[in-house]
Backbone bond lengths (Angstrom), bond angles and torsions (degrees), N, CA, C in turn:
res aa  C-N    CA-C-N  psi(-1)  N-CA   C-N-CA  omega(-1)  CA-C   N-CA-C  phi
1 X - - - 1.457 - - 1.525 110.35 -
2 X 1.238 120.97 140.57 1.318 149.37 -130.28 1.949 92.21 -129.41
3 X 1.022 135.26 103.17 1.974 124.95 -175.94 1.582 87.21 -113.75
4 X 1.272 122.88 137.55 1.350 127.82 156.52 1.399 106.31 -157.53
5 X 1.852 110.82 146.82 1.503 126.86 -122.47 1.697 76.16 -134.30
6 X 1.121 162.30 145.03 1.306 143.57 90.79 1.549 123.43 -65.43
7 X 1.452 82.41 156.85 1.942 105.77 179.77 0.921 138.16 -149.60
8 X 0.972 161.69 -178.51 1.760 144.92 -168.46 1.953 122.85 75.25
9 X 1.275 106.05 -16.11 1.565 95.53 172.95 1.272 120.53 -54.06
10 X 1.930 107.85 171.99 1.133 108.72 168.94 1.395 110.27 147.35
11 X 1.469 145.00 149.12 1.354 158.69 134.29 1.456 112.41 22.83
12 X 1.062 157.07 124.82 1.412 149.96 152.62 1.604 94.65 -155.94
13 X 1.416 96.41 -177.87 1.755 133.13 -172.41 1.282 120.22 -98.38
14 X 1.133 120.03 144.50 1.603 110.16 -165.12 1.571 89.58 -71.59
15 X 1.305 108.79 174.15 1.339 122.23 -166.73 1.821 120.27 40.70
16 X 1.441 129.46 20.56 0.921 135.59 149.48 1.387 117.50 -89.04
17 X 1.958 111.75 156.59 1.091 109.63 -162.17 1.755 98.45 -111.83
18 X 1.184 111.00 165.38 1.897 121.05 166.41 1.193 114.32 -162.72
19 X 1.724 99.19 157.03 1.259 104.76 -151.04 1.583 97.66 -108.93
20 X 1.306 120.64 132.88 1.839 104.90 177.94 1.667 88.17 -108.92
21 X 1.068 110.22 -176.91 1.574 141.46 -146.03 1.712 115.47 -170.64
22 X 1.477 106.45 117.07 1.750 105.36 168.07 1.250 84.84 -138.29
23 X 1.624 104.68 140.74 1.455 117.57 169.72 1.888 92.49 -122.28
24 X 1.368 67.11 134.59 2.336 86.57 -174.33 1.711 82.48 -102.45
25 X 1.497 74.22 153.71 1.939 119.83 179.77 1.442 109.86 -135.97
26 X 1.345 111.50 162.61 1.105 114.47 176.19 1.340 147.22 102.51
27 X 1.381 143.30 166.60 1.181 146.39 -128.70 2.196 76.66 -98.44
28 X 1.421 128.50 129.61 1.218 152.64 168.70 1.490 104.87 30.94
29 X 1.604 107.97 37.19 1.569 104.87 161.50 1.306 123.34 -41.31
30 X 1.372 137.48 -44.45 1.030 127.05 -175.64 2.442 122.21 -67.01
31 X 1.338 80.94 6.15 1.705 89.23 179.48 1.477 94.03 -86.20
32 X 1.390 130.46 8.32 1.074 107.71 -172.62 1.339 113.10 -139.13
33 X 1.400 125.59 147.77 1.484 136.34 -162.94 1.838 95.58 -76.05
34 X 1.396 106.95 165.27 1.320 91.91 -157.81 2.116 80.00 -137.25
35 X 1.529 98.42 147.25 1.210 104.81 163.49 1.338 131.28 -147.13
36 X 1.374 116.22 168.86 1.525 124.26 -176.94 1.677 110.84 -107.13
37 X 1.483 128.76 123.99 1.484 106.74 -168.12 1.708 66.68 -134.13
38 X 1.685 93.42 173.72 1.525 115.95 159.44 1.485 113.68 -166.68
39 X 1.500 89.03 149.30 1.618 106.94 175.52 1.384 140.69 -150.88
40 X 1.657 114.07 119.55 1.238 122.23 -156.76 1.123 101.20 -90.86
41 X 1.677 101.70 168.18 1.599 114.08 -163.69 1.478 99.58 -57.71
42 X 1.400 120.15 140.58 1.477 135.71 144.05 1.863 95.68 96.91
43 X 1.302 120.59 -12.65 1.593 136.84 -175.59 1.917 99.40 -84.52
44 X 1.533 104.92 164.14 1.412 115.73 161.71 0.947 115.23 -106.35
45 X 1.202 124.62 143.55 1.764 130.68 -172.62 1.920 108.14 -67.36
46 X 1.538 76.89 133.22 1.101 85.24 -172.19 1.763 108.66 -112.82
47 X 1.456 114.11 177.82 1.402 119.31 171.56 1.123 110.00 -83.94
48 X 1.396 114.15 148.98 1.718 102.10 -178.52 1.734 99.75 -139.53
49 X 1.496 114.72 -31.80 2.050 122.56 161.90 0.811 108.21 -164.10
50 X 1.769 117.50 158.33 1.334 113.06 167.23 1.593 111.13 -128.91
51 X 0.939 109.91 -168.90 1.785 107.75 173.01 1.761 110.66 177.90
52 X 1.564 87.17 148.81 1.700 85.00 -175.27 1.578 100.37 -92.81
53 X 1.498 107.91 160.78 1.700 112.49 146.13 1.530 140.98 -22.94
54 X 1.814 87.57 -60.46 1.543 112.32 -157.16 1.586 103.08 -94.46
55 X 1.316 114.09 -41.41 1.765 106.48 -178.17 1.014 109.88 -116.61
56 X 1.529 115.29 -149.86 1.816 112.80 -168.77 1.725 86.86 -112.43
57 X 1.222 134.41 0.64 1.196 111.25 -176.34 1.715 119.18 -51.60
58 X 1.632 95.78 143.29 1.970 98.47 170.97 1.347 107.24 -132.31
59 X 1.226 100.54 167.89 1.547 118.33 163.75 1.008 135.48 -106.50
60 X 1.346 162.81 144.32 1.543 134.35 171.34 1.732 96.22 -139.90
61 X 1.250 111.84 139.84 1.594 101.50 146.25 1.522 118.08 -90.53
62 X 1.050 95.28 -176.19 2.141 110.16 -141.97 2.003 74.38 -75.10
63 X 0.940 99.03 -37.57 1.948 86.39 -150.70 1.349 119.13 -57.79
64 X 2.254 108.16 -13.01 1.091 105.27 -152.99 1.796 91.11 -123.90
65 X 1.094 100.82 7.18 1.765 111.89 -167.29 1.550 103.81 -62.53
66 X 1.412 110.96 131.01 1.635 105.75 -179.72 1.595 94.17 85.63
67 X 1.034 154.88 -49.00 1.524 129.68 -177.13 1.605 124.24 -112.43
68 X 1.524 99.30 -12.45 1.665 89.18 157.38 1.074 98.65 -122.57
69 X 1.914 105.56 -176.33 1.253 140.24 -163.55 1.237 121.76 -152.25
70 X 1.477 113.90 116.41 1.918 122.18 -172.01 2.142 91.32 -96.39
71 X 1.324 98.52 113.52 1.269 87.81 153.03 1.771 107.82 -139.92
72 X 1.733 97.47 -161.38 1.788 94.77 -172.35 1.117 94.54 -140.04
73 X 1.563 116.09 -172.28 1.391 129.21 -167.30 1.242 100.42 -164.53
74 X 1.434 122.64 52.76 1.506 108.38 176.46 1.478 123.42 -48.03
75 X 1.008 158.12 -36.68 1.162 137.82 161.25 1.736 125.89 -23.83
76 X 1.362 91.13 -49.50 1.655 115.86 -164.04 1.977 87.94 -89.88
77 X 1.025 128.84 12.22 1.596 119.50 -178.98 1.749 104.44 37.73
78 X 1.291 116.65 49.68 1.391 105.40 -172.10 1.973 111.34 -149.17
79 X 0.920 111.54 117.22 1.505 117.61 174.88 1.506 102.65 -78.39
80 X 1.518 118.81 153.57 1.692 125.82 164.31 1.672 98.90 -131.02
81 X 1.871 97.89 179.54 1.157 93.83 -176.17 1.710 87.84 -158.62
82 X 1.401 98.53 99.14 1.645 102.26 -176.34 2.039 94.75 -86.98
83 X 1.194 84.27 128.51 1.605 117.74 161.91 1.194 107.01 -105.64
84 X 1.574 106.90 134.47 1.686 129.70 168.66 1.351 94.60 -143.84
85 X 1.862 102.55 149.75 1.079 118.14 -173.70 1.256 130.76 59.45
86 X 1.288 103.64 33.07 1.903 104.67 -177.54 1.239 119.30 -53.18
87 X 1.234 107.38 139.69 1.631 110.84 162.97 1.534 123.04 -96.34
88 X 0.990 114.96 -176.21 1.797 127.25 168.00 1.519 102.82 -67.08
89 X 1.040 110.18 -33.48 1.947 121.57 -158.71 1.618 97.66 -92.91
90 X 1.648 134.18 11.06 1.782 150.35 170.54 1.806 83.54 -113.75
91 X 1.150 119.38 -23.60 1.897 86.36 -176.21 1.922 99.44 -53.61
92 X 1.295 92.59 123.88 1.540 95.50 165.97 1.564 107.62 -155.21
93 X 1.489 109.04 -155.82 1.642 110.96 169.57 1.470 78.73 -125.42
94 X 1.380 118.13 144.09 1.405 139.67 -173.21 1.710 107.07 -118.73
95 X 1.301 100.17 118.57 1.663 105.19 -162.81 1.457 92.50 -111.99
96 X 1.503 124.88 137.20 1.213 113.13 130.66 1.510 169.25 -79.70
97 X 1.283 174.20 -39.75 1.270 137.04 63.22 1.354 92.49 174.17
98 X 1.510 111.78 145.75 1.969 117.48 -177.59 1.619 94.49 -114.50
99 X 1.352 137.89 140.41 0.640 131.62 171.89 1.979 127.15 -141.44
100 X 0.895 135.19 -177.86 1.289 124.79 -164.26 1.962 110.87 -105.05
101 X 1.816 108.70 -19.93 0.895 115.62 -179.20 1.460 107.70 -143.50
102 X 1.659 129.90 130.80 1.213 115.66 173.93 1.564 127.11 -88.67
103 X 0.966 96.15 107.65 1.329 114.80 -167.27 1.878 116.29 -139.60
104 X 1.293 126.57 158.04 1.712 118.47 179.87 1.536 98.49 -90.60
105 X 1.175 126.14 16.59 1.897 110.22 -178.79 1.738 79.89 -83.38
106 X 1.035 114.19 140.77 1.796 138.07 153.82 1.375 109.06 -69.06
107 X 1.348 130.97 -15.55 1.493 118.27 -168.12 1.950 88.62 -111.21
108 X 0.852 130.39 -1.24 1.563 121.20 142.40 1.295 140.78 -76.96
109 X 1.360 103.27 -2.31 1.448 106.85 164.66 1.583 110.61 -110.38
110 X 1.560 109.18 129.02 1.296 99.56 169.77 1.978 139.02 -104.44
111 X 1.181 98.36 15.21 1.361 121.90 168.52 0.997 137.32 -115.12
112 X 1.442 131.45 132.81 1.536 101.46 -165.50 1.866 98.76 -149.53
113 X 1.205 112.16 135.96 1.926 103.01 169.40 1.800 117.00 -63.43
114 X 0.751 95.96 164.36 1.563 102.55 159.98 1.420 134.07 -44.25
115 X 1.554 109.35 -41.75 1.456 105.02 156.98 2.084 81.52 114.94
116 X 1.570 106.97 128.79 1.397 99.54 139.77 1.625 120.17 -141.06
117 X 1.452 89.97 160.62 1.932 115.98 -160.78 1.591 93.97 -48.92
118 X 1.578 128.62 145.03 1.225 149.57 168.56 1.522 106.76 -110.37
119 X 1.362 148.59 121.36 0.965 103.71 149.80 1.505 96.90 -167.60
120 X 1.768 109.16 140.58 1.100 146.57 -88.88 2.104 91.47 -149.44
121 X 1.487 106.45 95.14 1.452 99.49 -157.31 1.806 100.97 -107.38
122 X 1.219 125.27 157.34 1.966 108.96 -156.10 1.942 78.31 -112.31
């Protein structure tokens, strides 16, 4: 079993930046590729980065390329995800997720946090 916590949501201005936070737990979390998805009301969750443990590989989808950033902190067992330049169109709930392959399908990851609120005022 796979525990992951997000943190960092909350209220801001368009073109302000925030930082989210998942700290992983658990029985060989680090075997697993790690991701950032989100999803706004009435939308399907989407991929938004991913990143491994062991190397620098990332992921990004196109929407967020150039203003965010998936990084890690192995020491701290904890991935972030600095946002700059938010828009109205990032209000979401921001999930985190461990997964076995990095990739944006959602049904390859099988763990996921609770998710915290983004949201993104014009």
């Amino acid at each position: 079993q796979v525990q992951l916590v997000e943190f960092g949501g909350g209220l801001v201005q368009a073109g302000d930046s925030l930082r989210l936070s998942c700290a992983a737990s658990g029985r060989n979390y680090r075997n697993y590729v790690m991701g950032w998805f989100r999803q706004a009301p009435g939308k399907d969750r989407e991929f938004v980065a991913g990143i491994n443990w062991s190397d620098s590989g990332t992921l990004y989808a196109d929407s967020v390329k150039g203003r965010f950033t998936i990084s890690r902190e192995n020491a701290k067992n904890t991935i972030y995800l600095q946002m700059n330049s938010l828009k109205p169109e990032d209000t979401a709930v921001y999930f985190c997720a461990a997964g076995n392959l990095m990739r944006s399908d959602s049904k390859l990851y099988g763990y996921w946090g609770q998710g915290t609120q983004v949201t993104v005022s014009s």
